[in-house]
N, C-alpha and C positions, 0 to 999 in steps of 0.2 A: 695493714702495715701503716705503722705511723709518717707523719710527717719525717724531711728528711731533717736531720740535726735536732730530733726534739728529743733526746734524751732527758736533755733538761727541764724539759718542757719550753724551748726557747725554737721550735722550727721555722715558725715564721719569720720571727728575729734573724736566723741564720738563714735565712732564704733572700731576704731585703739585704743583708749582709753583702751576699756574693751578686747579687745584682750590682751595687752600688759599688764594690768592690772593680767589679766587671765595666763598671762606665767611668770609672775613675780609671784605666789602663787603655780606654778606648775600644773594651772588645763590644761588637755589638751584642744585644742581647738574643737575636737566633741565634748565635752560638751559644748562648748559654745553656747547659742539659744540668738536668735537679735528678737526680739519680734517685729514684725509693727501693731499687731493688734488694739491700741489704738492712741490715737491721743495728741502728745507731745506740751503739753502748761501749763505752769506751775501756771496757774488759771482753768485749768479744774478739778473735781477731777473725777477719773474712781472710779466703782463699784465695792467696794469688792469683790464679789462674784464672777467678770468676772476674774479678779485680780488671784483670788486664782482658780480659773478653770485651767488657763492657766497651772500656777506654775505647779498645779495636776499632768497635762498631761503632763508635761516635768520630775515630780519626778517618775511617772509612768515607765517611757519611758527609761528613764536612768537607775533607780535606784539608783538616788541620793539621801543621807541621811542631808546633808547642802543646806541651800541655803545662801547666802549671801545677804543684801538687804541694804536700806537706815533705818537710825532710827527713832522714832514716830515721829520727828518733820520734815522729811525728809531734812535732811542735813541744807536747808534754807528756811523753808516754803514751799517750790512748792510743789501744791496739787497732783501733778501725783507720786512725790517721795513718800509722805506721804498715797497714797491709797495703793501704791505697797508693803509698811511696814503693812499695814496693811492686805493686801490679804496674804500677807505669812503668816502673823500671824497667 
C-alpha cells in the first residue's frame, strides 16, 4: 500500500501538510494517526462503515472528543474525502 495521500504522488507532501497543519491548531503530534489502511484515489469511494471503525478506534484510544474532517461534498468531489465526512458522521 502506498503512502497515504500519494495519489498524486505528493504523500509526503500531504503527510508534513497535516502535521504542520496539526501544530498550527495546537494538536500535539501523539494524537496525530496517518491512516494507510485504505487506498487514495479520488474516484474510489471507501465504505462507511470501514471509515467510521477506524475513526472508533482512534476515539477509543485517545479519548478524543473532536474530530476534524472534510465537508459533504469533500472539499472538491473526491470520493475518498466525501466517505471520510461521512464515516465520522
Amino acid at each position: 500500500m502506498s503512502l497515504a495521500g500519494n495519489f498524486y504522488g505528493k504523500g509526503n507532501e500531504r503527510v508534513h501538510e497535516l502535521i504542520a497543519s496539526c501544530d498550527n491548531l495546537g494538536i500535539a503530534l501523539d494524537r496525530v494517526f496517518i491512516v494507510n489502511d485504505f487506498e487514495d484515489n479520488p474516484q474510489l469511494p471507501w465504505k462507511r462503515e470501514l471509515v467510521a471503525n477506524v475513526v472508533k478506534q482512534h476515539l477509543v484510544k485517545t479519548g478524543a472528543r473532536v474530530v476534524l474532517t472534510f465537508d459533504n461534498y469533500g472539499v472538491s468531489g473526491h470520493l475518498n474525502h466525501i466517505a471520510t465526512f461521512r464515516g465520522v458522521r
